[in-house]
C-alpha positions, 0 to 999 in steps of 0.5 A: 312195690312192698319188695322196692321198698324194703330193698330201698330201706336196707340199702339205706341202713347199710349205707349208715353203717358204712357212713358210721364205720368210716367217722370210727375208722378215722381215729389215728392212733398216736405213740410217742417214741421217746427218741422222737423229736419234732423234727421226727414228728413232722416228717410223720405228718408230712401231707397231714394237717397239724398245728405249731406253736411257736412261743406264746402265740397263736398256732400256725395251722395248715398241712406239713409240706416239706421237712428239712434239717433246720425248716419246715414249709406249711402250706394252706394256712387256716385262714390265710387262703393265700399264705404258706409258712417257713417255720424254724424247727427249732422254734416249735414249742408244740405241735397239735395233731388230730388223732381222733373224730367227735 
């Protein structure tokens, strides 16, 4: 009995080991290439999440689908569950992406 239990304890610490390396793993390293335009960042993130910004509004948040020469579709809009994006790339002032955990 004591010996299923300690096998069960270990088992349990290497599962949060595992849990934990993995939250660390996630961090994305980003570097700028300077010869890199948004058009280049896109491509880098097509099947990612990223966020846009078009002027002085809001940040159209969703995942990078497809690029073109001149457009870029975001599908699955955060909090719009029903809506996609065609967005001109020119227009994009920003674009947010997430490249590290808590």
């Amino acid at each position: 009995m004591v010996v299923r239990s300690t096998i069960t304890v270990v088992l349990i610490a290497a599962l949060c080991l595992v849990a934990t390396g993995s939250v660390f793993a996630e961090e994305n390293k980003f570097e700028l290439n300077p010869s890199y335009g948004i058009r280049e960042i896109l491509n880098a993130y097509v099947g990612k999440w990223v966020a846009v910004r078009i002027g002085t509004g809001e940040p159209l948040e969703g995942t990078v689908t497809q690029v073109g020469s001149h457009l870029v579709h975001i599908s699955r809009l955060s909090g719009k569950d029903f809506y996609d994006a065609v967005v001109v790339i020119d227009r994009i002032d920003a674009v947010i992406i997430k490249v590290r955990g808590n």
